[in-house]
C-alpha positions, 0 to 999 in steps of 0.5 A: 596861649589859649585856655578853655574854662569851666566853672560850676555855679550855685543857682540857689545862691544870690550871688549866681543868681545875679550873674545868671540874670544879667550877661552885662554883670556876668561880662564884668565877673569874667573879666574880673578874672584876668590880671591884666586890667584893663582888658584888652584881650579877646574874651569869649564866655557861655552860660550852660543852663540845662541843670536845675541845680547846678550851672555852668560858664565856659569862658576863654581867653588868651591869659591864664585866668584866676576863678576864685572870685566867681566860685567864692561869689557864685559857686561852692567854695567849700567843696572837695572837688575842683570847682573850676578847671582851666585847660589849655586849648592848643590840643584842640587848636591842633585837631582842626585839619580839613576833613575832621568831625566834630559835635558843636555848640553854640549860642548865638545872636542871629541878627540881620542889618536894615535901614528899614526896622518895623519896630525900631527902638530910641536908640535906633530911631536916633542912629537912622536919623543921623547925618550918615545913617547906617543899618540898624541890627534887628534879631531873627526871631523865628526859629526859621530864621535862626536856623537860616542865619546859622547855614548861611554863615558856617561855611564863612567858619571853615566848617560845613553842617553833616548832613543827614536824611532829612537835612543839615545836621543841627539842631535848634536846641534853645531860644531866649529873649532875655531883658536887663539894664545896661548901667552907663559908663560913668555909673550912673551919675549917683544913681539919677541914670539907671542905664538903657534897657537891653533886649537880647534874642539868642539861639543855641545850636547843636549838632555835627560840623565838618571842618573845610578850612582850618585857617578860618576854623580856628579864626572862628574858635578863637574869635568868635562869631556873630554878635553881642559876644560881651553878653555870652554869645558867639562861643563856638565849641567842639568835642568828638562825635559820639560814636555811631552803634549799630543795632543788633540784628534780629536773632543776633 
C-alpha cells in the first residue's frame, strides 16, 4: 500500500528552519518517520513554500508513516486541528485510465548528461578522469531549458501536456538554486570533515496532464521522475481540473 502525506510546518521556529534550509536534513527528518529502518523502500517528498507563515511537505511512501516528530520539531504540536494527514493513495492510483485530465506539480531537477561540462566542478573533475569515464550531470539553468527538458520527457511519464492557443499547457512557476553541505558517511570524522558542498537547480511546473499509458503513469506517480529525489525532487502530483466558467453574455 501507498500513502500521501502532508504535514504543515512553522517557518518561524528553528527547528523548520533548519529543514527548510538543507534537503539533505529534511531527507533524513522524512525517513525518520518510517518503522522499519533502515529504509529500504521508495520515498518521495516535496516542499510547498508559497506561504510566508506557514509550509508544507508532501511525502509518500509505501508503509503507513508516523509524523509526530516532525510536527513536534518542526510544526505546531499544541494545535487543535490535525497537523498532518496521512491518506491512502490507491483512490487516486485507480483514476489513472487513458484519457483522463488531471492539473499537476512537480518540482524537479532538469539535468542533462555530458563528457564535456563548461565549468566542471572537483568531483566531477575526478570522475571524467577515470580509468572508464562517463558523463557527468550538469543542470539546465534556463528557463528555456527547463521548460524543454519537461515536454521532452512527459510522454516517457504516460501523460501529455493540454494544450492551449499559444502552447503546451505548463507553466514554469518557480526556479531555485539552492547550496548546503553534504555531511559524510562516517560523520564527519569528529568534525575535521565538513562534508562536500552541494549546488542543486530545481524547477516547479504547474499545469494540466492528459493521461496516455496509465501503466507508466502510475510507474511515474509512484517512482518518481528525474533526479536528485533524496533532496525533495521528482514528486509528480495530481488533482482535478478546476472547472471551466463561462462568462456571462452581455445583457445576460
Amino acid at each position: 500500500m501507498t500513502y500521501l502525506s502532508r504535514i504543515w510546518l512553522n517557518p518561524l521556529r528553528t527547528g523548520a528552519q533548519s529543514l527548510l534550509r538543507n534537503p539533505e536534513r529534511m531527507h533524513a527528518a522524512v525517513l525518520g518517520g518510517l518503522a522499519r529502518q533502515p529504509v529500504t523502500e521508495r520515498v518521495l517528498w516535496r516542499l510547498e513554500t508559497g506561504r510566508p507563515h506557514r509550509a508544507e511537505v508532501l511525502i509518500l511512501t509505501e508503509s503507513r508513516p508516523s509524523w509526530e516528530h516532525l510536527v513536534e520539531q518542526a510544526g505546531w504540536p499544541n494545535a487543535e486541528d490535525p497537523q498532518a494527514l496521512v491518506r491512502d493513495y490507491q483512490p487516486l492510483l485507480d483514476r489513472i485510465q487513458a484519457g483522463r485530465e488531471f492539473a499537476f506539480r512537480l518540482r524537479a531537477n532538469p539535468v542533462a548528461a555530458t563528457r564535456q561540462p563548461t565549468s566542471p566542478s572537483v568531483a566531477q573533475k575526478e570522475r571524467l578522469a577515470g580509468p572508464r569515464p562517463r558523463g557527468v550531470r550538469v543542470a539546465h539553468r534556463t528557463a528555456g531549458q527547463q521548460l524543454a527538458w519537461f515536454t521532452d520527457r512527459v510522454d516517457r511519464w504516460g501523460f501529455t501536456p493540454l494544450t492551449t492557443e499559444t502552447g503546451p499547457a505548463v507553466q514554469l512557476n518557480a526556479r531555485e538554486r539552492l547550496t548546503f553541505r553534504k555531511r559524510p558517511p562516517d560523520g564527519g570524522n569528529g568534525g575535521k570533515n565538513k562534508g562536500h558542498q552541494v549546488v542543486l537547480s530545481t524547477a516547479t511546473f504547474d499545469g494540466a496532464l492528459r493521461v496516455v499509458d496509465p501503466d507508466l503513469a502510475r510507474r511515474a506517480l509512484l517512482s518518481g521522475v528525474g533526479a536528485a529525489k533524496a533532496y525533495g525532487c521528482g514528486l509528480l502530483t495530481l488533482a482535478p481540473l478546476a472547472p471551466v466558467t463561462t462568462p456571462p453574455s452581455e445583457g445576460g
